[in-house]
C-alpha positions in Angstrom: 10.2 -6.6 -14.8 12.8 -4.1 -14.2 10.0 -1.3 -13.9 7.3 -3.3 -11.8 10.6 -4.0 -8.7 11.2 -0.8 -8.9 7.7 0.7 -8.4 6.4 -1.8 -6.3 9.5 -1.3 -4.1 9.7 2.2 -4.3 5.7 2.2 -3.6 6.3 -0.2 -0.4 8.9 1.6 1.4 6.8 4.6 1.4 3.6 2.3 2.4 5.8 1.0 4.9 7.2 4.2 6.3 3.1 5.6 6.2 2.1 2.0 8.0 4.3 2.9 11.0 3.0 6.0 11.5 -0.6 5.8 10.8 0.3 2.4 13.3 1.8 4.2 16.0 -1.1 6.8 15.7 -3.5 4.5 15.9 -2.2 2.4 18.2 -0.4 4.3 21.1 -2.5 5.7 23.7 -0.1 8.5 23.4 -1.9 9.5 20.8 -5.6 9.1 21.9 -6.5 12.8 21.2 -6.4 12.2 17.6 -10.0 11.7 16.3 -10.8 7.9 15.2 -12.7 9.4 11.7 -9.6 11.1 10.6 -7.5 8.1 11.7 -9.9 5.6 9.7 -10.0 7.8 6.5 -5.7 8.2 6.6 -5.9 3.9 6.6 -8.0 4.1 3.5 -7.1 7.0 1.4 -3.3 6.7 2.2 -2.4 3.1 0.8 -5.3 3.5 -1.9 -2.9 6.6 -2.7 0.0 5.2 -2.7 -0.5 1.5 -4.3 -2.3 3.9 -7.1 0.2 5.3 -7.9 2.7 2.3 -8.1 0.1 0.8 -10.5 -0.2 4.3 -12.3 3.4 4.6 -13.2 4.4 0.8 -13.6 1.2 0.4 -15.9 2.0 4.0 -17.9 5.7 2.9 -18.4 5.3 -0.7 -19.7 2.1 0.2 -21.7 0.1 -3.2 -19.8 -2.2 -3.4 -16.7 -0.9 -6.6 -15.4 2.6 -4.8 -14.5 0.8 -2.4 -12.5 -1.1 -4.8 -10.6 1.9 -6.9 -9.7 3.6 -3.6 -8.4 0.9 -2.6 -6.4 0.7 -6.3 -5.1 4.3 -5.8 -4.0 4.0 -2.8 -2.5 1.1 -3.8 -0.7 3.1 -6.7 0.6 5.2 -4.8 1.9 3.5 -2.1 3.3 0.8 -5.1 5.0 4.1 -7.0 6.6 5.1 -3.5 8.2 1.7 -3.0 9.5 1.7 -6.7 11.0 4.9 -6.2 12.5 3.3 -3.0 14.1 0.3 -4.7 14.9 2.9 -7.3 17.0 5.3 -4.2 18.4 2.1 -3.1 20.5 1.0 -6.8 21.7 -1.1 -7.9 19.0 -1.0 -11.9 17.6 1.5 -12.5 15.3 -1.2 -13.7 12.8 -1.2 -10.0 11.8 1.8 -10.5 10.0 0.1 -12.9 7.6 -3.3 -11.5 7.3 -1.4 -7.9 6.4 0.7 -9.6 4.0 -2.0 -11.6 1.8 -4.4 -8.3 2.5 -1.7 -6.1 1.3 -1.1 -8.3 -1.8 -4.6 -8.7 -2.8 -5.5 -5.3 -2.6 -2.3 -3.7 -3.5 -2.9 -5.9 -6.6 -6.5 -4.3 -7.0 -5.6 -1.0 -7.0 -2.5 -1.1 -8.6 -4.3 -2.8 -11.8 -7.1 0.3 -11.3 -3.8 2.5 -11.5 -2.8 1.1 -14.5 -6.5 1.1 -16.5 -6.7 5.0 -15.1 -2.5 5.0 -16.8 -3.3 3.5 -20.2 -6.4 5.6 -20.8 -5.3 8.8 -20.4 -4.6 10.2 -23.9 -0.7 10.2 -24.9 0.7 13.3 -26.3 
């Protein structure tokens, strides 16, 4: 239990850090001379990245997919509050909050479990 807090937490403070500034970018009309592809690609590949990786290393260190999946639903809870509260900084409903937070949980929890299959079958030396 000890492992999956500390990746999923680890794993959500950097979603969360990533979240405000792929939010701001996205979201500031400061920042309108970014192209929308790149933009659209960064919110996929960057929290798919990232709640991997949780999964990867909570699944490879307890030897069990479910610990991976519960850090990646962590740090995907974390890292879909942040959005939310981003999504509510620039005017949005606060509804966000919630939909970010059960997103983030259920596909943290998705890729995090894929991070820990990809974790338990690589070959051990």
């Amino acid at each position: 239990m000890k492992v999956v807090k500390s990746e999923g937490l680890r794993g959500g403070v950097i979603l969360g850090v990533a979240a405000v500034v792929l939010g701001v970018a996205g979201l500031s009309p400061f920042f309108t001379w970014i192209p929308e592809a790149i933009l659209l690609a960064l919110f996929v590949l960057v929290p798919v990245a990232i709640l991997g990786v949780a999964g990867y290393r909570a699944g490879s260190r307890e030897g069990r997919v479910v610990p991976g999946a519960v850090a990646g639903g962590l740090a995907g809870a974390i890292g879909g509050v942040v959005g939310g509260l981003i999504y509510v900084a620039f005017g949005k409903p606060v509804l966000n909050v919630m939909v970010g937070l059960v997103g983030g949980v259920l596909g943290g929890a998705t890729v995090g479990a894929s991070g820990a299959v990809l974790a338990l079958r690589r070959p051990r030396a």
